[in-house]
C-alpha positions in Angstrom: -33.4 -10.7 80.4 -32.5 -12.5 83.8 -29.9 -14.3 81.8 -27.9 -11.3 80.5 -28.3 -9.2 83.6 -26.5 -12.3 85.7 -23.7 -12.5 82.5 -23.4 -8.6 82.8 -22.8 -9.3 86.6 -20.6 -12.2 86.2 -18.5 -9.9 84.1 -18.0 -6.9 86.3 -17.3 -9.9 88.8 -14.8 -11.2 86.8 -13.6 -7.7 85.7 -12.8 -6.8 89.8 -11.4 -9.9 90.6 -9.0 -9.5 88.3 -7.8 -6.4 88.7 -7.7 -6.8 92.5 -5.5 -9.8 91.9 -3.2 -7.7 89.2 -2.6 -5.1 91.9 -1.7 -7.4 94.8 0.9 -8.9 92.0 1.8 -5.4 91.7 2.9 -4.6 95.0 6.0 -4.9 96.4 7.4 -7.4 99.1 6.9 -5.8 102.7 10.7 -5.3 104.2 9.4 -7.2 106.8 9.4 -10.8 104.2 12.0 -10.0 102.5 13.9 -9.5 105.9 12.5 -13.0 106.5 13.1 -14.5 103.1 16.7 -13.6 103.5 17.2 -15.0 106.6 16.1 -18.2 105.5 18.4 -18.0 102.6 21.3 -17.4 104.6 20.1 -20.5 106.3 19.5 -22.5 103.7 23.6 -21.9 102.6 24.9 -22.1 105.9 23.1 -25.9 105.7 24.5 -26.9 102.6 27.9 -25.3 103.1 27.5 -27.4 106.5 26.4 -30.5 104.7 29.1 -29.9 101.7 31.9 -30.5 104.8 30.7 -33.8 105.9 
């Protein structure tokens, strides 16, 4: 009985941590990052257009 109640538990454990993880992958970027993200892109171009030249 001790056995099935810890698989039972296991599952619901299973269950939540999977559906907190599906949620986070369902929310969107903060502005904030993508700010960030796209500042790093323009960056990353200006470097290789920079490069590219020499």
């Amino acid at each position: 009985m001790a056995s099935s109640a810890k698989k039972t538990s296991q599952m619901q454990i299973d269950e939540n941590l999977k559906k907190v993880y599906q949620e986070m992958l369902d929310d969107e970027i903060p502005d904030r990052f993508r700010d960030l993200l796209a500042q790093l892109r323009q960056q990353d171009r200006a470097k290789q257009e920079d490069d590219s030249i020499k």
